[in-house]
C-alpha positions as a Markdown table, in Angstrom:
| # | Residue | x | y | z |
|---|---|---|---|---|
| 1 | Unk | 1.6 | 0.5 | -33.1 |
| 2 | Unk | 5.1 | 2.3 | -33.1 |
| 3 | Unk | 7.6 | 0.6 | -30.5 |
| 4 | Unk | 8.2 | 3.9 | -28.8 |
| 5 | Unk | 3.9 | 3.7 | -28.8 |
| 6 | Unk | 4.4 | 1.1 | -26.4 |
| 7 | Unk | 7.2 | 2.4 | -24.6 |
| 8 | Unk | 5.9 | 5.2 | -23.6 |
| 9 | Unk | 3.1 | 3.8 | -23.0 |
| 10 | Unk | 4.4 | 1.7 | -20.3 |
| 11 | Unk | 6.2 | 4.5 | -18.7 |
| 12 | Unk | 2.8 | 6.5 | -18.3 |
| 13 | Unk | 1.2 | 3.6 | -16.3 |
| 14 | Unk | 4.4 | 3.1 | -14.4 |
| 15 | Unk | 4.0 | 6.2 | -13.5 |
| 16 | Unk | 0.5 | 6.5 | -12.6 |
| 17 | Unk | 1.0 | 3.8 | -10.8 |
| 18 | Unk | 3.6 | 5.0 | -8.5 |
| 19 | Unk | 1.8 | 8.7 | -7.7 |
| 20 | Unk | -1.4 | 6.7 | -6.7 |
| 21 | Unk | 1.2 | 4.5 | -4.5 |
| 22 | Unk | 2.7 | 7.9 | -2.8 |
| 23 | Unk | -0.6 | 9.3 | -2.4 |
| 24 | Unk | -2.1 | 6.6 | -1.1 |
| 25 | Unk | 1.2 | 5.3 | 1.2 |
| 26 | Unk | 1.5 | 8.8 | 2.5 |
| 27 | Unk | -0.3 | 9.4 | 6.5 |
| 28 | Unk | -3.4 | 11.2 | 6.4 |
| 29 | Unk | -2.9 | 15.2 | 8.2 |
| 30 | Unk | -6.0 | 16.1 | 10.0 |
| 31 | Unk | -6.4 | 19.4 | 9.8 |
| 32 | Unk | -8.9 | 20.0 | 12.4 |
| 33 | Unk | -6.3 | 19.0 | 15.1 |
| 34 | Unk | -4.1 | 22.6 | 13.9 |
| 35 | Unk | -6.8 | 25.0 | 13.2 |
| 36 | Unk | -9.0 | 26.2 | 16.5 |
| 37 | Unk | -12.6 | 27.4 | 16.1 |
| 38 | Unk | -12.7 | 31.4 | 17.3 |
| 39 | Unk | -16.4 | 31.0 | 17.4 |
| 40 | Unk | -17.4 | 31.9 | 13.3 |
| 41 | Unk | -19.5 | 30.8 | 11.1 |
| 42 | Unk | -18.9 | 27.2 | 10.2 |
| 43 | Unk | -19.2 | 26.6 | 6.1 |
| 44 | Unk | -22.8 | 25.1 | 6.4 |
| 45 | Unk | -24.1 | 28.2 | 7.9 |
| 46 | Unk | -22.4 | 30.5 | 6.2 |
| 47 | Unk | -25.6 | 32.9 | 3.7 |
| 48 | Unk | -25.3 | 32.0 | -0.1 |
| 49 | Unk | -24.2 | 34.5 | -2.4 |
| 50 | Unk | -27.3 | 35.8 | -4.7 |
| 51 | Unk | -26.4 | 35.5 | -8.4 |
C-alpha cells in the first residue's frame, strides 16, 4: 500500500468518527412537542395507494 493509501485512509475514519460523535453528542428534538394534531388522519390510518 501507497503511503498516501494510508493517509487517507486514516483521515476517512477520523472523520467518520467524529460525524457519528456529533450525531450522537447532539440533544435529541422531539417533534411531537411543535406540531399539534387538528384532528387528521394519523399515518397508520391513512388508505394505501393502489398500484
Amino acid at each position: 500500500m501507497s503511503i498516501w493509501m494510508v493517509v487517507t485512509s486514516v483521515w476517512v475514519m477520523f472523520a467518520i468518527c467524529v460525524v457519528l460523535f456529533v450525531r450522537g453528542a447532539s440533544p435529541h428534538v422531539q417533534r411531537s412537542d411543535e406540531v399539534r394534531d387538528d384532528g387528521g388522519e394519523a399515518p397508520a390510518e391513512m388508505p394505501r395507494a393502489k398500484i
